[in-house]
Each structure stands twice: as structure tokens, then as C-alpha cells.
VOGU-3710 file (C-alpha; in Angstrom, 3 decimals, decimal comma):
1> xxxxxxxxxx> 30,431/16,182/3,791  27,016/14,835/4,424  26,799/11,345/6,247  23,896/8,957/5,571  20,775/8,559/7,818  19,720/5,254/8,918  16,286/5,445/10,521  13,246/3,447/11,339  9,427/3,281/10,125  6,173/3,000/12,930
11> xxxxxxxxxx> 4,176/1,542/9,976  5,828/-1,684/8,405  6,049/-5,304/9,897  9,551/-5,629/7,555  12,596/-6,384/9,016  13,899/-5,368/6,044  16,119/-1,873/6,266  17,261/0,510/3,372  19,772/3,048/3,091  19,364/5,998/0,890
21> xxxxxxxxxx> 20,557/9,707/0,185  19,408/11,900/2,366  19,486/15,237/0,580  17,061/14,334/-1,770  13,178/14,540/-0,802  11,889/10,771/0,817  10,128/8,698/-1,112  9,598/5,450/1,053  11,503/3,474/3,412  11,605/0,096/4,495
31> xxxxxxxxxx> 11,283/-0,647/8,433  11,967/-2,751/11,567  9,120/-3,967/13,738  7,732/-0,996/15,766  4,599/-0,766/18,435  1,195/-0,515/17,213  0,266/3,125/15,691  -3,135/3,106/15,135  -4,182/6,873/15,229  -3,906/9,843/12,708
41> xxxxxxxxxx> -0,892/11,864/12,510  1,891/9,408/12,996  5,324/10,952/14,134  8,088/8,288/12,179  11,503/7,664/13,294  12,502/7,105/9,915  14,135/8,852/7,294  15,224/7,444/4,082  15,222/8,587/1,118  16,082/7,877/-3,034
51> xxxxxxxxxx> 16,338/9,741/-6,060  12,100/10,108/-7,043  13,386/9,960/-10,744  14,790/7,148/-11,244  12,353/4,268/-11,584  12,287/0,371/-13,377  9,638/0,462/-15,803  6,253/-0,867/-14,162  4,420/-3,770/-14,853  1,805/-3,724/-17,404
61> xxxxxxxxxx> -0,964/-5,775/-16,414  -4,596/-7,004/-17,706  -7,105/-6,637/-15,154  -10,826/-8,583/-15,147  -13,603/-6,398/-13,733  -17,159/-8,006/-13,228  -20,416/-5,587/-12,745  -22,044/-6,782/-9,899  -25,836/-5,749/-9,135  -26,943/-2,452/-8,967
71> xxxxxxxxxx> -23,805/-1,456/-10,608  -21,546/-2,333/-8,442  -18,137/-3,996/-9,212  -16,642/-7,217/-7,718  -13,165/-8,335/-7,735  -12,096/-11,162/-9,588  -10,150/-13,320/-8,954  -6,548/-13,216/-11,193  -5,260/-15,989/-13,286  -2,491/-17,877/-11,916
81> xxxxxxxxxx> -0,363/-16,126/-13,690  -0,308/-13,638/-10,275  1,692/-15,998/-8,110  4,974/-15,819/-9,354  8,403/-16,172/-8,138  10,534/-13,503/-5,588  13,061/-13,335/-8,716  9,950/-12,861/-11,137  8,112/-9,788/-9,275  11,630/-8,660/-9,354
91> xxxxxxxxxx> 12,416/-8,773/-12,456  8,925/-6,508/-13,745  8,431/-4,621/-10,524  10,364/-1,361/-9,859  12,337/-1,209/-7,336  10,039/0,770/-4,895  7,306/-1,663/-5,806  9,496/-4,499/-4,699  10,386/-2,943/-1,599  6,506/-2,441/-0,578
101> xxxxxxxxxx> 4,528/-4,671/-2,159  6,904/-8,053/-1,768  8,934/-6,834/1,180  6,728/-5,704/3,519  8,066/-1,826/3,148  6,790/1,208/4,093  6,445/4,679/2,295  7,121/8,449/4,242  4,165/9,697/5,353  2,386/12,437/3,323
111> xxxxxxxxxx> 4,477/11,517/0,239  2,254/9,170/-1,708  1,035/9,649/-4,429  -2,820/8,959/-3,550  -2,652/10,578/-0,599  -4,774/13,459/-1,034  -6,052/12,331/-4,355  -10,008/11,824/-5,148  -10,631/11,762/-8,349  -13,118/8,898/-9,113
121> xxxxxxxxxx> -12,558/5,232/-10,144  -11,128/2,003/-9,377  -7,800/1,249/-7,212  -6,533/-1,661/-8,613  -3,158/-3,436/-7,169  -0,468/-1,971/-8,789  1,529/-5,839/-8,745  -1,156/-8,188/-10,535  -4,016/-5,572/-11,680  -6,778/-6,871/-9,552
131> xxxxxxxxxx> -9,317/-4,245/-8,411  -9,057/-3,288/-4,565  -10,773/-0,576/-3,441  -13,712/1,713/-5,183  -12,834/5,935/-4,984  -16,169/6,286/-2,971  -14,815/4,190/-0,372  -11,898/6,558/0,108  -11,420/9,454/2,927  -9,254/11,061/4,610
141> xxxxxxxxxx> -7,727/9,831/7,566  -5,302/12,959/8,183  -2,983/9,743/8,779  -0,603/10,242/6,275  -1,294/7,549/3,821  -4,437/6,579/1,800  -7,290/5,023/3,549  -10,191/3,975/2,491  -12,856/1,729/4,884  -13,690/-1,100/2,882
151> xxxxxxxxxx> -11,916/-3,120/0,168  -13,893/-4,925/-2,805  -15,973/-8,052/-1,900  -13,262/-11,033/-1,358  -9,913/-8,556/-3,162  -8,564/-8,266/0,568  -6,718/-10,712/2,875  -6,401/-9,812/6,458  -3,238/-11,227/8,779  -2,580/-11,246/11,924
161> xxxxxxxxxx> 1,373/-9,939/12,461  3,340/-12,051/13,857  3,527/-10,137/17,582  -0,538/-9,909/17,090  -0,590/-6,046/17,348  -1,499/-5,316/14,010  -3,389/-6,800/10,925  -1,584/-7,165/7,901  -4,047/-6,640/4,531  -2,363/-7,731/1,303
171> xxxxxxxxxx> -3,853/-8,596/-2,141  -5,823/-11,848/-1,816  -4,558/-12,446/-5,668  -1,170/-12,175/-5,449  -0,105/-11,520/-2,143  1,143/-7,742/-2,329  1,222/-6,049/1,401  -0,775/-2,716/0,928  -0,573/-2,048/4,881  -2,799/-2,321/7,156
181> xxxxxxxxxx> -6,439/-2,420/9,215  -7,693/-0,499/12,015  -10,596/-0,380/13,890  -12,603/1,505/16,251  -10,431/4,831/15,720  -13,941/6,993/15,482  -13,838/8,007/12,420  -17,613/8,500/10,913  -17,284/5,914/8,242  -20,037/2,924/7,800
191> xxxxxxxxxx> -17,529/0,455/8,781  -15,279/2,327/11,508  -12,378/0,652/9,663  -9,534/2,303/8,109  -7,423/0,074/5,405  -4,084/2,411/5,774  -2,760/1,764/2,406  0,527/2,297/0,599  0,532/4,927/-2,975  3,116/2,563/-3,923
201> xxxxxxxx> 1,125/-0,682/-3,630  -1,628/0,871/-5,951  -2,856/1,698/-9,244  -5,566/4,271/-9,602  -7,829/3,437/-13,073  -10,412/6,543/-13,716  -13,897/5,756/-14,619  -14,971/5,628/-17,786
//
């Protein structure tokens, strides 16, 4: 008989922990507050894991893009409706969602869904719909998680954590944590930033 593994993340400023099957592939796990881990190739202490089937049905959202100049895009603002309630994002979030995007969670490295994804488009925030992040702005970090170096003009909040040794970016719409900023790691990007960014806490939209 198998016993349960309780484990920790490097990534997550949660307190929050979760306990979950562990003969199943991970998925995500939430974490305690570990040291600052601000280079590629994490090594996590954590291991959780759930069933990858079984999911709540996701939000279905409206989003508002505006064409900047030159073709660009900037991120608008969402409606009020996009501060709601703990008990509301609840209710129409899955589970996973929840964990991440309102809790502060973290998913295993290397398992999210954008990881190693490029196609091109818009990465929009998978709680309220508001666009994040543009595909070209995407690279990879060999970190385990999507990064890109620069959000959308005014989509992005940035927060100090609490013990000051990391910033915390969420949506600056409705709140969602999608991870967090680094800088000065070297890598050859315009901004020498990289927003380390959770699968779970996005939703990619394809051009055209």
C-alpha cells in the first residue's frame, strides 16, 4: 500500500498546502514560503499530484482588445464585473485555477501546458479574459514554466512578497497571481526580465 507524499514548492509565496495521489502524473501543487529561485532549472521539493482528468468546467469569458499604433495591441482594462468574491471565482473557476490563480499556487515544473508552446497570438488571463502577454514576447527560459519578458502596456501588477525576496506579478484586472519577475538573469532579451508564469493562470487565443 502506497502512502501519500506531502512536499513543498521553491516557486509559490502560498502558505497554502495540498495533498494529492501520488501515482498519478503531477499536475500542480500548492506551496509554503521557500528562498528566492531565480535561475533556470529549478530542483522542487515538492511533489503533489491529482487526477489530470478530472476538471470543473472553465470560465467563459468576453475579453476587450484595443489596436494600438502600428498594430500593436493594448490591454484594456475589464469591467467590474472582474472583481468578484473568493466564493464567486470559486464557484466558475476549476479547481486548479482556484488553487493558482486565487491562492497563490504553484504548478510542477515542465508540466504546463504553455511550456514549450509557440504558436502565435494573444495570452489572455485565463480568470477575467484580459490580454497579458503577446506570443512574440515569449522564450524560453529552460526554467520550467512559461516566460515571456514583457507583459502588455498597464495588464501587469508587480508586488513586492511579503519577506521582499521576490516580486509577485498578478493580473492588474482582477487580481490572478501568474508568478513572478526576475531580473538581471542574462538572458538576451530587450528587457533582461523574465515574467515566470503559470500554464494554469493563462489562456492562449491564436491570431486571427
Amino acid at each position: 500500500m502506497v502512502s501519500n507524499l506531502l512536499r513543498i514548492s521553491p516557486l509559490s509565496s502560498s502558505n497554502s498546502i495540498l495533498l494529492l495521489n501520488p501515482t498519478t502524473k503531477p499536475i500542480f501543487f500548492s506551496t509554503l514560503r521557500r528562498p528566492l529561485h531565480s535561475h533556470p532549472s529549478p530542483r522542487p521539493t515538492s511533489l503533489f499530484n491529482t487526477h489530470p482528468n478530472v476538471l470543473s468546467p472553465k470560465p467563459t469569458v468576453t475579453t476587450t482588445v484595443k489596436r494600438g499604433f502600428r498594430g500593436g495591441i493594448v490591454a484594456m482594462a475589464a469591467p467590474a464585473s472582474a472583481q468578484k468574491s473568493e466564493e464567486e471565482w470559486r464557484a466558475i473557476l476549476s479547481p486548479e485555477q482556484f488553487q493558482i490563480l486565487r491562492q497563490k499556487g504553484t504548478e510542477y515544473p515542465g508540466t504546463g501546458e504553455y511550456d514549450k508552446f509557440y504558436e502565435e497570438g494573444i495570452y489572455n488571463c485565463a480568470g477575467c479574459g484580459t490580454p497579458l502577454y503577446k506570443s512574440t514576447t515569449k522564450f524560453n527560459s529552460g526554467c520550467g514554466w512559461p516566460a515571456f519578458y514583457e507583459g502588455l502596456p498597464g495588464a501587469i501588477n508587480r508586488t513586492p512578497d511579503p519577506d521582499g525576496m521576490r516580486i509577485e506579478i498578478t493580473c492588474a484586472a482582477c487580481g490572478g497571481h501568474l508568478g513572478h519577475v526576475f531580473k538581471n538573469e542574462g538572458f538576451p532579451t530587450p528587457t533582461n526580465e523574465r515574467h515566470c508564469v503559470n500554464s494554469i493562470s493563462l489562456k492562449f487565443v491564436p491570431a486571427n
